[in-house]
C-alpha atoms as one frame of an Amber mdcrd trajectory, in Angstrom:
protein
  -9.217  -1.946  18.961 -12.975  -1.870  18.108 -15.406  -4.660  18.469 -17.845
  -4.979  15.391 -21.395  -4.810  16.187 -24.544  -6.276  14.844 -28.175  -5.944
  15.541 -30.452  -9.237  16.107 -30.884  -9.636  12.608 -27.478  -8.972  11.748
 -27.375  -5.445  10.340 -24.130  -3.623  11.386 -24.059  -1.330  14.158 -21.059
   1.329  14.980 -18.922  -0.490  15.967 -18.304  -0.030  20.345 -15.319  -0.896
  22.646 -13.785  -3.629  24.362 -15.175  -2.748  27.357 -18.653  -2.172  26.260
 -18.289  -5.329  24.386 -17.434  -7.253  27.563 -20.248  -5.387  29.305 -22.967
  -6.247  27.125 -21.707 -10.257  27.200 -21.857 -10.232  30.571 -25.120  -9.216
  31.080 -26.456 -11.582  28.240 -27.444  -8.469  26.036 -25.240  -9.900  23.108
 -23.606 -13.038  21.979 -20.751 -13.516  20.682 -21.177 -14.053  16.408 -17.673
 -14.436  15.070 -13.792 -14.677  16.560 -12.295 -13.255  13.742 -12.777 -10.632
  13.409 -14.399 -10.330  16.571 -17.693  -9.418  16.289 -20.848  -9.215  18.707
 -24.326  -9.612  18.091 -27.098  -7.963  20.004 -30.058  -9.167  21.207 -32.417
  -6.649  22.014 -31.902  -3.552  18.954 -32.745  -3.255  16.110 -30.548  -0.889
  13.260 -33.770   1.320  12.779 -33.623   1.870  16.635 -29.998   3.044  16.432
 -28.409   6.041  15.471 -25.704   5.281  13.047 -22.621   7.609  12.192 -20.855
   8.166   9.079 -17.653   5.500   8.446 -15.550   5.891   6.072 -13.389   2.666
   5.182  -9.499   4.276   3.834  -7.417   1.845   1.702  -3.847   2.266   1.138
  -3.169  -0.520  -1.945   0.462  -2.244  -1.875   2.277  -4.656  -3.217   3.023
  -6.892  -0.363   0.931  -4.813   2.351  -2.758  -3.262   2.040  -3.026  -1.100
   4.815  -7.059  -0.460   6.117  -8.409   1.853   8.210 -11.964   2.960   9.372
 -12.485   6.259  10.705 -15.780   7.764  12.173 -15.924  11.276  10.032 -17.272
  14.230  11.718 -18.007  18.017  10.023 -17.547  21.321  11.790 -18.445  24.685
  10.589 -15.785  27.281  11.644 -17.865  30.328  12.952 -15.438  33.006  11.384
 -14.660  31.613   7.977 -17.624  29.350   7.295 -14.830  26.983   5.813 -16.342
  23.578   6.721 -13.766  21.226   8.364 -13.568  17.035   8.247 -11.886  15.629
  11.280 -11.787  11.738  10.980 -11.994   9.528  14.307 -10.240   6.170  13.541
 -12.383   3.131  14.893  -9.940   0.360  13.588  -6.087  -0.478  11.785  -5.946
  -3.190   9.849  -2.724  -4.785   7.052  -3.479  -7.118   4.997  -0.564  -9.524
   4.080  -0.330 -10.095   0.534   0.849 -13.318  -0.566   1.635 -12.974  -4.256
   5.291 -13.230  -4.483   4.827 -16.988  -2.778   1.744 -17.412  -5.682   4.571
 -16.048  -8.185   7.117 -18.399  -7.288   4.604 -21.256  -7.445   3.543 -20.451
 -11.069   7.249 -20.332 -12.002   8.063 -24.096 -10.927   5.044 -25.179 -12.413
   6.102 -23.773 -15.412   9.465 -25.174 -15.023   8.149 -28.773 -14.330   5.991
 -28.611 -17.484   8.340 -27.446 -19.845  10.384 -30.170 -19.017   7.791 -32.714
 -19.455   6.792 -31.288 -22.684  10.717 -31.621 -23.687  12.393 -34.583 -22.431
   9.524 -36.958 -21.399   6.728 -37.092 -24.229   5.801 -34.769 -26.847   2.929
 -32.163 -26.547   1.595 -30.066 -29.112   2.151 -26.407 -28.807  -0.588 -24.507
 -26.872  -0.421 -21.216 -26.441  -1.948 -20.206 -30.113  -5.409 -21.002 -29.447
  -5.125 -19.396 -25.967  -7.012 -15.992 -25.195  -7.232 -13.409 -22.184  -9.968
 -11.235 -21.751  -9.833  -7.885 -21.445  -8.171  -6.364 -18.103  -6.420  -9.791
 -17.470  -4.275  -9.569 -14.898  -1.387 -12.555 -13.911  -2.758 -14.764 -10.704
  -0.138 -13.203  -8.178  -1.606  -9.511  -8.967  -5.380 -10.697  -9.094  -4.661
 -11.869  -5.719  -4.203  -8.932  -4.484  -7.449  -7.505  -5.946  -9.484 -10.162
  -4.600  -7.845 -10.247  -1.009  -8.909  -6.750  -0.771 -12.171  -6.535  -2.398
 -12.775  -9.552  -0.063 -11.660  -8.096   3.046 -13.539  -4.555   2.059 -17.223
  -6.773   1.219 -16.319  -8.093   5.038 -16.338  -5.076   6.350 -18.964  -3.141
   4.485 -20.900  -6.044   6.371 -19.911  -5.786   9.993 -19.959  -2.185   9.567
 -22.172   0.697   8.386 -19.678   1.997   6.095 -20.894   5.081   4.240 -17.494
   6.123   2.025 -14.243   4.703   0.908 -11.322   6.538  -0.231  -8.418   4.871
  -2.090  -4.535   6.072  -2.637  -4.559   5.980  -6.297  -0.515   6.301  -6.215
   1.192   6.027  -9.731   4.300   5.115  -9.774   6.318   6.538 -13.246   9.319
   3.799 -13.515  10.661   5.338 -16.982  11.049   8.781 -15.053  12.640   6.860
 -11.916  15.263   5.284 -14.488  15.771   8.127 -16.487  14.681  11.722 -14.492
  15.872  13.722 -17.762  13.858  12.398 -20.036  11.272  14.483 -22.386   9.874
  15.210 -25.365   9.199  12.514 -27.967  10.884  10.082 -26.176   9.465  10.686
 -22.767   5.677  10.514 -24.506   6.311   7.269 -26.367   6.632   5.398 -22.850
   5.391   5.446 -19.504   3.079   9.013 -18.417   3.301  11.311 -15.669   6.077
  11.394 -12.927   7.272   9.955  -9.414   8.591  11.570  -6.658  12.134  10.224
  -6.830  12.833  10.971  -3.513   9.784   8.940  -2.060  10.988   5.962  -3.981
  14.273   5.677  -2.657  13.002   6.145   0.692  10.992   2.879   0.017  13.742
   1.134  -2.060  16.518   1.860   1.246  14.531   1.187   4.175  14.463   5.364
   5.417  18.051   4.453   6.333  21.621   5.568   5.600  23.114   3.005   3.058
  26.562   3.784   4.373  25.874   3.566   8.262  22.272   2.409   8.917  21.452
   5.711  10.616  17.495   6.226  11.598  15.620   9.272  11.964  17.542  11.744
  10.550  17.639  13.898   7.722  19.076  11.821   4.317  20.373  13.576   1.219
  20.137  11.622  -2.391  23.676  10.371  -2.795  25.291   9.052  -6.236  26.986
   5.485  -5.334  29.366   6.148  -8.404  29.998   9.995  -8.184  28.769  12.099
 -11.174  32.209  13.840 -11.603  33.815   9.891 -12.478  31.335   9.052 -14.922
  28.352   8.279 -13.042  24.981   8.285 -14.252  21.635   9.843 -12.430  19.887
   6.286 -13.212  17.787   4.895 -10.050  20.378   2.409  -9.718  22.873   4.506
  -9.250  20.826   6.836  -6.544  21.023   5.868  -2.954  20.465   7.511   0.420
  22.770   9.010   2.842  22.622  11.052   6.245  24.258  14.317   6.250  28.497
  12.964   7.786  28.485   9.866   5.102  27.265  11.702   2.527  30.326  14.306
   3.160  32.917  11.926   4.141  32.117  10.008   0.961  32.352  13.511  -1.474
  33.971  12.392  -4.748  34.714   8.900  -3.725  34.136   5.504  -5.717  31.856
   3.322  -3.410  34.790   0.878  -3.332  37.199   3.353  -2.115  34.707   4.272
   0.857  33.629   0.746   1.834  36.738  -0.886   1.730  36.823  -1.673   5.057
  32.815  -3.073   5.363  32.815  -5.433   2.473  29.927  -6.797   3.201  28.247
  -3.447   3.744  29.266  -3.030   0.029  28.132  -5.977  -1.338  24.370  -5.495
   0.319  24.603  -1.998  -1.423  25.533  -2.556  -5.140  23.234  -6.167  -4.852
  20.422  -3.623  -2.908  20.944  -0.700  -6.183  20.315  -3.301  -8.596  16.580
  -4.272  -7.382  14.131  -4.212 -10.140  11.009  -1.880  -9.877   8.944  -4.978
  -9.466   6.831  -3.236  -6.595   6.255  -0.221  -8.404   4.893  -2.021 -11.415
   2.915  -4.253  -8.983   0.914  -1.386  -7.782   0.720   0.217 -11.034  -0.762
  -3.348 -12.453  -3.512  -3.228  -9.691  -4.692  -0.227  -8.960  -7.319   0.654
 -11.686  -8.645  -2.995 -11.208  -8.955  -2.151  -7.376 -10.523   1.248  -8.388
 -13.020  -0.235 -10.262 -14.078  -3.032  -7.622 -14.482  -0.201  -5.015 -16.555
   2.363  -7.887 -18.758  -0.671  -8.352 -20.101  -0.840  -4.889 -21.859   2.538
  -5.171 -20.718   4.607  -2.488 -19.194   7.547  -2.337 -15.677   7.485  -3.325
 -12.881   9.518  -2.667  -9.112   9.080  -4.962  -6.406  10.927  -3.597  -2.631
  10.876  -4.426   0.647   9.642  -2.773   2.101  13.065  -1.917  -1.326  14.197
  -0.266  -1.218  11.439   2.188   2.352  12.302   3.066   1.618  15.498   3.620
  -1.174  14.411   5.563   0.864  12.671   7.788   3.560  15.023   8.246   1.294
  17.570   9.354  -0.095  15.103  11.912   3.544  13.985  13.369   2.162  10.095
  12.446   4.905   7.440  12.033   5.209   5.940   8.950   3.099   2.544   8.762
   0.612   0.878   6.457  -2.712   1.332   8.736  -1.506   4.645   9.443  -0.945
   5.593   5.957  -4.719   4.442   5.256  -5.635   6.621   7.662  -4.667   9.471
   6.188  -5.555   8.926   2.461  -7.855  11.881   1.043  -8.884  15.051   2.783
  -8.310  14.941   6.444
């Protein structure tokens, strides 16, 4: 964990460790300017006396979890190809905790409360006529989110000499997820561009076997209601399943399989029936967040979903927020 660094007149520094941090309190050459995060101020350099590094600050936009990370970027020349290579040293992890669905449920029993007032206790004319919303209005549970980041990324620009940012720009395609056959006319008159179905359901099941809760090992996309009875390839009817359910189950019905684990099978057809709320979420957000990072005039870097997979896969990282944010863009 890095400690955040600023000069005597509060400029950011790069940032330094705990132990230098501890060092430099001890022997009175810095005080200590804020707990959270903590951050030290010097009292004997000045930014112009310091030789600052290029930071990048990664975001990795969610809809209940914003993973951040800053990495210290540093470019190589390879001596045989010329190819110039970006290796990223990460200084600091951060998730941020969204808090919208808890802002969602508020606005809904507010609603309720009025509309009952405006019913059974007096009379109220109607509203909602004469109301207005700019353009780019977004609902108070998904403005949240924009704010909560933008907020957290001003923070940091300021305890930190942060040079770049780079953003997952994921787009998440729910016609496609509900319908992975669709085209033509009828695929253009709705949502654009697809989703990796695959990566959804991964999300969706937890990167666990629905039928056994196995971790860590390979999972096959597995039709709850087989195809050869009549079932559909509809995201609700997709599910995930390591490699001795999935063959055990074959041709089954669901009901058949499960008949011993009812409660396994309720938790399944409840779990297949989830709305795309998350996806849309995102989707909602993510042009808003786009342009609240463009507007602070650095350099920034958009990069997709599937890149920062691959990213990590090549790197062997587990999958978390922070560590997703970390590998956003060109690594």
């Amino acid at each position: 964990m890095a400690v955040f660094v600023l000069d005597k007149r509060k400029k950011p520094l790069m940032p330094c460790s705990e132990k230098r941090a501890r060092l430099l309190l001890e022997r009175g050459r810095a005080r200590v300017h804020r707990m959270v995060p903590f951050t030290i101020r010097l009292v004997d350099r000045l930014q112009e006396d310091s030789v600052l590094q290029p930071v990048r600050l990664k975001l990795d936009p969610g809809s209940k979890t914003t993973g951040m990370a800053l990495v210290r970027e540093k470019e190589t020349v390879d001596a045989s190809t010329g190819e110039v290579l970006r290796a990223a040293a990460v200084l600091m992890l951060l998730e941020l905790q969204h808090r919208g669905h808890a802002i969602r449920d508020t606005l809904t029993s507010r609603r309720a409360f009025r509309r009952r007032r405006r019913g059974n206790l007096r009379y109220r004319p109607v509203r909602f006529d004469s109301r207005t919303r700019p353009a780019g209005w977004l609902a108070p549970s998904l403005q949240h989110r924009v704010n909560t980041t933008m907020a957290w990324v001003a923070r940091l620009c300021r305890l930190t000499p942060v040079t770049a940012l780079s953003q997952e720009l994921v787009r998440f395609d729910t016609q496609a997820i509900q319908n992975p056959e669709i085209s033509g006319l009828e695929y253009q008159q709705g949502t654009l561009f697809g989703y990796e179905l695959r990566e959804y359901l991964l999300e969706k099941w937890g990167r666990k076997c629905a039928y056994c809760g196995a971790e860590h090992t390979p999972l096959e996309i597995e039709h709850i209601h087989p195809r050869s009875k009549g079932g559909s390839d509809r995201v609700s009817n997709l599910t995930l399943a390591c490699v001795p359910c999935n063959q055990r189950k074959g041709n089954m019905l669901v009901e058949t399989f499960l008949a011993k684990d009812p409660d396994r099978l309720r938790r399944i057809l409840a779990q297949a029936k989830t709305p795309l709320k998350d996806a849309a979420a995102v989707n909602s957000i993510r042009w808003a967040l786009f342009q609240g990072l463009k507007a602070k005039g650095l350099d920034l870097e958009v990069a997709s979903g599937g890149r920062t997979k691959w990213n990590r896969h090549q790197l062997q990282i587990p999958k978390e927020h922070c560590l997703d944010a970390a590998c956003v863009g060109h690594v």
